[in-house]
N, C-alpha and C positions, 0 to 999 in steps of 0.2 A: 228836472230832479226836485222831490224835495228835501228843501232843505235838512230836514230830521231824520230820512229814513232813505235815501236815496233813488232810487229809479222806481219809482212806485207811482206814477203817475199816469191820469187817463182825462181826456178833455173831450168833449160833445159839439155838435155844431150850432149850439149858442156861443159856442168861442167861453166857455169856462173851463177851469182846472182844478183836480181835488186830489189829494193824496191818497190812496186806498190801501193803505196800512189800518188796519180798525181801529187802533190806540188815538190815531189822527185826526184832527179836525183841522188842517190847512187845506185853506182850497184861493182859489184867487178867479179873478172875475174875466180876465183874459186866458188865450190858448197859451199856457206857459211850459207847453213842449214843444210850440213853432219859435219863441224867444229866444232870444240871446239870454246866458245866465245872470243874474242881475245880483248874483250874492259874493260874497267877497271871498278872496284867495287865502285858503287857511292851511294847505295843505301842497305837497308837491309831488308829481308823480316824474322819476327820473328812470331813464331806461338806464339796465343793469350794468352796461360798459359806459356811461356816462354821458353819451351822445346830444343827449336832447330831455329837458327837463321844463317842465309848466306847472302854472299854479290853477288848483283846483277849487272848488267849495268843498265842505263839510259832504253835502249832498254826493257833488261827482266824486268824493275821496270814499265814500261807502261802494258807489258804483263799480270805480278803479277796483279797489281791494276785491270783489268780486271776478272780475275779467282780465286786471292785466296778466300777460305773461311776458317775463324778459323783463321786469321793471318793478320797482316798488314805490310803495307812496309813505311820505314823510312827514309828520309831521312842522306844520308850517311852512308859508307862503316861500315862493324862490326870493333867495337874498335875507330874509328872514327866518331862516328858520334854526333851531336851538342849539348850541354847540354842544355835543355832549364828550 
C-alpha cells in the first residue's frame, strides 16, 4: 500500500516500487507489495458485531474503506483510539 493513497501500487523485476496515483511521487527501492507493512497503526478496522478488530495504516485504512463489508474502520490504532 502506499502510504498516501492506498492500494495503488505496482513493482517490476528489479524488485522496485512506485505509487501510480499521478499526484505521487513515492516509490521505494525494494518490492514493497511482497513486504510486510512497515507503517504504523493509525486506524482500526472492527467487524460490525464486534468479533475481531486490527489495527491498520493510513494506506490499508483507504484500502478497508473501499472493500470492507460487515465492518467499519475507525479512526485510530486498537487501544487508542478517541473516545468520543
Amino acid at each position: 500500500m502506499c502510504p498516501d493513497h492506498g492500494a495503488t501500487l505496482r513493482s517490476n523485476a528489479i524488485r522496485s516500487s512506485w505509487c501510480t496515483d499521478l499526484t505521487c511521487l513515492n516509490a521505494w527501492s525494494y518490492d514493497r507489495l511482497a513486504a510486510p507493512c512497515p507503517e504504523v497503526a493509525t486506524h482500526t478496522v472492527r467487524a460490525d458485531d464486534g468479533s475481531t478488530e486490527y489495527g491498520v495504516c493510513d494506506g490499508h485504512a483507504i484500502g478497508a474503506r473501499l472493500q470492507i463489508v460487515g465492518g467499519r474502520v475507525l479512526p485510530g490504532a486498537p487501544n487508542h483510539r478517541p473516545t468520543a
